[in-house]
C-alpha positions in Angstrom: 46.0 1.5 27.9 45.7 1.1 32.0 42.8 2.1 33.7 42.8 5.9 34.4 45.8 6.8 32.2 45.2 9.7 29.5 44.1 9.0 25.7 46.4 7.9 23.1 48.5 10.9 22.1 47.0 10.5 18.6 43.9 10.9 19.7 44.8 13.5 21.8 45.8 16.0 19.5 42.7 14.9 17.1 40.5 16.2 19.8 42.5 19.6 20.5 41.5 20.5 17.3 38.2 22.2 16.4 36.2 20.8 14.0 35.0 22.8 11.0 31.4 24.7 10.8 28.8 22.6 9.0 30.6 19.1 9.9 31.0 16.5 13.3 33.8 14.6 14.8 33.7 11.1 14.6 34.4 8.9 18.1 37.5 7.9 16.3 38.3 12.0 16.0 38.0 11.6 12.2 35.8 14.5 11.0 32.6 14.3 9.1 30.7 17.0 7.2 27.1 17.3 7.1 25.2 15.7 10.2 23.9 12.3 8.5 25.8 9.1 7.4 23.9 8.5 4.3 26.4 7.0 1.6 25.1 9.3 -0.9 23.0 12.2 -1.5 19.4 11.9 -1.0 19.8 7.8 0.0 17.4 8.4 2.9 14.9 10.2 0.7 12.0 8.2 0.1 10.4 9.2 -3.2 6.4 9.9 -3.0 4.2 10.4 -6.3 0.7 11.8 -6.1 -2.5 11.0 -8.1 -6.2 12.3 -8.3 -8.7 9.6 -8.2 -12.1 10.3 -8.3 -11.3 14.0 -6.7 -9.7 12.5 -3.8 -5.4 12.8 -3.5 -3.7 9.9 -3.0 0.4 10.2 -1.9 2.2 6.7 -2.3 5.8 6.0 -2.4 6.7 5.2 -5.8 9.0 1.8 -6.6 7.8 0.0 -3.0 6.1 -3.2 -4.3 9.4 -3.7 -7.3 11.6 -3.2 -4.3 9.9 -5.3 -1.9 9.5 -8.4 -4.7 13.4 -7.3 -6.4 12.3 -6.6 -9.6 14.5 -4.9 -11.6 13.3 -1.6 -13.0 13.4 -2.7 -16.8 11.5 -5.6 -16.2 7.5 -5.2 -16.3 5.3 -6.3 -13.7 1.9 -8.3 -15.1 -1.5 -8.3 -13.4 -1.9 -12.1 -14.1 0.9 -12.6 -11.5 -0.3 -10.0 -9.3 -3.9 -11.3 -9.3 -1.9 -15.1 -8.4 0.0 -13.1 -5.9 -2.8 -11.3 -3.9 -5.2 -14.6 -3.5 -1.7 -15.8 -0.9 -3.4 -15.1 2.7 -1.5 -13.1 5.1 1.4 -14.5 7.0 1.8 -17.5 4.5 4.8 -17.8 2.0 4.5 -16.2 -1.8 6.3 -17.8 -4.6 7.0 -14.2 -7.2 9.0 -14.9 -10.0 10.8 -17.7 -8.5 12.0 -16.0 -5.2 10.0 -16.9 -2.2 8.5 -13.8 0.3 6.6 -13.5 3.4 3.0 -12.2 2.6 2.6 -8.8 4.9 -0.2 -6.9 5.3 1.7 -4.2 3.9 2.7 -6.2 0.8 -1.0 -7.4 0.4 -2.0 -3.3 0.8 0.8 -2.8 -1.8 -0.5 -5.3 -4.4 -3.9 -4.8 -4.4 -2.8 -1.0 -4.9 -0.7 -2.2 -7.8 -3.5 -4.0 -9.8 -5.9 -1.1 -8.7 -3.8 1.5 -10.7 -3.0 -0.8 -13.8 -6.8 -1.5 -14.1 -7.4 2.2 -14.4 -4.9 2.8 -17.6 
């Protein structure tokens, strides 16, 4: 297409046409429903458990440390490895189960959490 000639005639006729209540027009003129791209219901959801502990509420988000080490959900995490796991300082490498990670603070916050929670039950 030359600079400053009209769209594609395709195109063109995509455009003309209104797009349904409830749904979007892609840039493409392909029409979407809904207003988000998430591949399935509830993908962008993250799922949040609360417990009581000592009177005090605590919200976390249930399945972050399996999903941030890739275990799989019928496998069971053990506090021996956890306990191995948390002694890694901060920005230095962690060996889990084989696979090799970046200790965050975030992951250090999760895993102390972890072995918190299992030393309660």
């Amino acid at each position: 297409m030359a600079y400053g000639s009209s769209p594609a005639p395709r195109r063109a006729r995509a455009m003309k046409k209104k797009t349904p209540k409830g749904s979007h027009r892609m840039p493409d003129g392909s029409i979407m429903k809904g207003t988000t791209h998430a591949t399935r219901p509830g993908a962008n959801k993250k799922k949040t458990e609360e417990i009581t502990i000592d009177g005090k509420k605590i919200k976390f988000e249930k399945g972050a440390l399996r999903r941030a080490l890739k275990i799989p959900a019928n496998e069971k995490i053990l506090m021996g490895d956890l306990k191995k796991a948390n002694k890694t300082e901060i920005g230095k490498d962690l060996m889990y189960d084989g696979k090799k990670f970046k200790m965050t603070q975030l992951m250090k916050k999760r895993i102390t959490f972890a072995i918190t929670l299992m030393k309660m039950k």
